[in-house]
C-alpha positions in Angstrom: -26.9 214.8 34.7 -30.2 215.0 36.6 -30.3 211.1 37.4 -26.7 211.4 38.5 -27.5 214.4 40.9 -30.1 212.6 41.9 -28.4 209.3 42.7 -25.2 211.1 44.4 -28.2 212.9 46.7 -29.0 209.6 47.8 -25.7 208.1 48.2 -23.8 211.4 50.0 -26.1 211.1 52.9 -26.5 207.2 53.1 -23.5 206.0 56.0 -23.0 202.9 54.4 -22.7 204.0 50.6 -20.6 206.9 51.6 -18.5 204.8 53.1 -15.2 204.7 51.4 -13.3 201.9 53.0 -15.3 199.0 51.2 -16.0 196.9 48.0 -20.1 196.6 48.7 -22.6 194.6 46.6 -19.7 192.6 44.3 -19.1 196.2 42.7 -16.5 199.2 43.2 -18.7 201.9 43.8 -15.8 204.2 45.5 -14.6 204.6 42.1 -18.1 205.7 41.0 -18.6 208.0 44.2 -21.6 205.1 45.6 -23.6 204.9 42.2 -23.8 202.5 39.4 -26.2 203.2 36.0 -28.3 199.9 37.0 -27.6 198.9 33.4 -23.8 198.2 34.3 -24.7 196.1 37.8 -27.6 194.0 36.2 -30.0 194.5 33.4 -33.7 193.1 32.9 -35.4 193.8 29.6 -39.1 195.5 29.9 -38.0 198.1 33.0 -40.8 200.6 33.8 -37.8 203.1 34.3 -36.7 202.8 30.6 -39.8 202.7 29.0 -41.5 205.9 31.3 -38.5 208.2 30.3 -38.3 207.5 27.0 -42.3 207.3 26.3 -43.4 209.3 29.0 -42.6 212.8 30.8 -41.7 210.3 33.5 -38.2 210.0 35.1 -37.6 207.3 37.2 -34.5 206.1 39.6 -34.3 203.0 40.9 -33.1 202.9 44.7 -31.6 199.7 46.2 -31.3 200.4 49.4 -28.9 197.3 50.3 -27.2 194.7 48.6 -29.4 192.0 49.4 -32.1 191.8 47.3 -34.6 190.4 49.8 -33.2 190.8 53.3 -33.7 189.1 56.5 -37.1 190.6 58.7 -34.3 191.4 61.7 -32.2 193.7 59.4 -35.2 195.7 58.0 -34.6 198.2 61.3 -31.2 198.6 60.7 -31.6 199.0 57.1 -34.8 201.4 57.4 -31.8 203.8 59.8 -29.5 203.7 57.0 -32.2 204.9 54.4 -33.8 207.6 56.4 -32.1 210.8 55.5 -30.6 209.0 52.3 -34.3 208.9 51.2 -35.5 212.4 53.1 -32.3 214.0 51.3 -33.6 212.6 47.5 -37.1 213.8 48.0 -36.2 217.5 48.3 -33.9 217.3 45.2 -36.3 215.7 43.1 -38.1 219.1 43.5 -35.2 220.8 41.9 -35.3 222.0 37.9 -37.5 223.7 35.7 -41.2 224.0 36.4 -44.1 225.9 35.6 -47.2 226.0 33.0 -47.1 226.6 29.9 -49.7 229.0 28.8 -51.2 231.6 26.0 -51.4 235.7 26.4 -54.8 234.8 28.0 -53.4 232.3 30.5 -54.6 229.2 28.7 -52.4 226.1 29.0 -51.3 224.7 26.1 -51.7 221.1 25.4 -49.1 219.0 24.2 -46.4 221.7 24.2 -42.9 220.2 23.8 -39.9 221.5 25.9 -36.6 221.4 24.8 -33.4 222.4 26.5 -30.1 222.9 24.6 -27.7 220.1 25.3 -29.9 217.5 26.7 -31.6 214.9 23.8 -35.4 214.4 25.4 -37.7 216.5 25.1 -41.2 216.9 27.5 -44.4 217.7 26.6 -47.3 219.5 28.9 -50.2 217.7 29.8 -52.9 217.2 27.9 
């Protein structure tokens, strides 16, 4: 659910993804309200974003911010317009959730605490 927020952050405030009139990078994303789980559009085996969230305390989304995988040097100004609030817009909802630090009665922190919440399956852990 977070990534999803996340991704549908991104995506509300981007013009061209939130554009509903088009098919856009060989996909339907109007059906999917301009996101994809990267696993469904094309996979890689090794990802940094798989192996930090389920090894680490790390969560990571992968942005495209186009279709092309390596555009021209002439569209990078256009492109750099349609990712500007897109990407300002993700930044301050990546500060959303739970935070804090864990501590004893005496204000200690606790190392390697682990953090559950009911209904999601992953666990974090507090710093050592």
């Amino acid at each position: 659910q977070v990534f999803k927020m996340l991704a549908k952050a991104y995506a509300d405030a981007h013009p061209v993804i939130s554009d509903r009139s088009e098919l856009r990078c060989g996909g339907n994303f109007v059906k999917r309200g301009g996101i994809i789980n990267g696993a469904e559009w094309y996979s890689f085996t090794g990802g940094m974003a798989d192996f930090n969230y389920l090894h680490t305390n790390c969560f990571e989304v992968t942005v495209e911010v186009g279709c092309e995988k390596f555009p021209l040097e002439e569209e990078l100004f256009t492109i750099w317009h349609e990712n500007r609030d897109a990407l300002l817009n993700y930044m301050e909802m990546v500060h959303r959730g739970i935070k804090g630090i864990v501590s004893d009665k005496f204000g200690n922190p606790i190392k390697n605490a682990r953090i559950s919440v009911r209904g999601i399956q992953h666990d974090v852990t507090t710093g050592n």
